[in-house]
N, C-alpha and C positions, 0 to 999 in steps of 0.2 A: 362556708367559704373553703374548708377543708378539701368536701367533696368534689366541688370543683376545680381545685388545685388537682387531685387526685385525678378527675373527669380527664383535663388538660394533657396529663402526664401520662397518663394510659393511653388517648390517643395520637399523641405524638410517639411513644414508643410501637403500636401498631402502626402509623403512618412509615414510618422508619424500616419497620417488619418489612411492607408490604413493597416499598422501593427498592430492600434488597432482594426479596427476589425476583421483583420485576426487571432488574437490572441483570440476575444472574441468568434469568432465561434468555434475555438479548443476547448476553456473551455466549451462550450458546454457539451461539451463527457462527463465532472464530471456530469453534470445533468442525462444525459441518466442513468447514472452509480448510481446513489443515487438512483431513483426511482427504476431500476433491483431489487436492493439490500433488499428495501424496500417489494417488493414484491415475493423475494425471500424469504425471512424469514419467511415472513407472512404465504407463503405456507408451506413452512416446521414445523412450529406450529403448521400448520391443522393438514400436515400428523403424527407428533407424537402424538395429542392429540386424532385420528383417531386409531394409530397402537403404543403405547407407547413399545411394546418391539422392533419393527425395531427405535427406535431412534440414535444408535451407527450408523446406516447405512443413515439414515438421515441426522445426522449432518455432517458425514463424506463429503457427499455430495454437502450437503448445503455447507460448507466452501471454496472446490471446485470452486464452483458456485461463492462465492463472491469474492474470489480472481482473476476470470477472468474478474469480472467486476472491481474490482479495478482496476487492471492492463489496464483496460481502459480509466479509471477515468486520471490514472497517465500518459498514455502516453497524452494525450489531455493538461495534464498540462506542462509537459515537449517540447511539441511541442511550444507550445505558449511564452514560455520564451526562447525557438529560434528563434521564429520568432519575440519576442521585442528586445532582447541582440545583436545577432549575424545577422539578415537579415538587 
């Protein structure tokens, strides 16, 4: 009975292991997603400091742009607190 007390105990500490890093690789994605973003704006500085009347069409742009990487950032983070809560 011990053994399998012990059996239980060692896979649930493995099971635990193995959602933190399945979790910490999803959070990943926010990293990918800050640096985009980071260098998405960057560029779009150049390009209005380059072209200041197209800047409505730039920003417009530009917004665009970071909202598809957020929405990366977010599902990455939302994956991972499924796979700590509910897996």
């Amino acid at each position: 009975m011990a053994t399998l007390i012990q059996a239980a105990g060692l896979l649930l500490a493995t099971d635990l292991a193995f959602k933190a890093i399945a979790a910490a690789i999803a959070v990943i994605a926010g990293l990918g997603a800050g640096i985009s973003m980071g260098l998405a704006t960057g560029k779009a500085v150049e390009a209005t400091a380059r072209q200041p009347e197209a800047a409505g069409m730039i920003r417009s742009t530009l917004i665009m742009g970071l909202v598809f990487a957020e929405t990366t950032a977010l599902y990455g983070l939302i994956i991972s607190l499924i796979i700590i809560f509910v897996l």
